[in-house]
N, C-alpha and C positions, 0 to 999 in steps of 0.2 A: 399688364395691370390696368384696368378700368379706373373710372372713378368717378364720384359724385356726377357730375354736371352733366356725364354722357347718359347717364342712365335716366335719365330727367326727359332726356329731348330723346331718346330711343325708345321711350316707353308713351310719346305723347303727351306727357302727364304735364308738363310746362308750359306756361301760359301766358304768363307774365314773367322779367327777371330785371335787376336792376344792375345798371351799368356803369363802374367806379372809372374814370379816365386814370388813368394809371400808362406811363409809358417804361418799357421794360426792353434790354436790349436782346434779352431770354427768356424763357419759361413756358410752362402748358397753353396753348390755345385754346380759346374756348370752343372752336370749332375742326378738329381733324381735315383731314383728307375723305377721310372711310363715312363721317356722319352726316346726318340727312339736313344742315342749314338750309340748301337750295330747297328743300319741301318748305319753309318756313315763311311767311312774308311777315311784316310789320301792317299792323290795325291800328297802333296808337302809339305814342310816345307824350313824354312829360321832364322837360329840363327842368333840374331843381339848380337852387343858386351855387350849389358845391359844386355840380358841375355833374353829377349824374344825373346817369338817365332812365327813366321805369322805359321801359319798351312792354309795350302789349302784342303777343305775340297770336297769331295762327296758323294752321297747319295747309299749305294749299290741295288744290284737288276735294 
């Protein structure tokens, strides 16, 4: 089963995405084994006072 977020960074189309601190001793990663994080670098970020975070993202290569 797929799902949202994969389809996002598999297709390029993500750009930006914002980051909740959330600690969990389970559940979906946002990044697999299978998908392309390492093509990904960081251009920008922005801490807000809750404690997330905007990440501005690009594609490398």
């Amino acid at each position: 089963m797929g799902s949202f977020k994969n389809v996002g960074f598999r297709f390029s189309s993500v750009s930006e995405t914002l980051i909740y601190p959330l600690v969990l001793g389970h559940g979906e990663r946002l990044f697999d084994e299978t998908s392309q994080a390492n093509h990904l670098k960081l251009a920008e970020s922005k801490t807000f006072g809750t404690g997330v975070v905007k990440a501005g993202l690009s594609w490398r290569g």
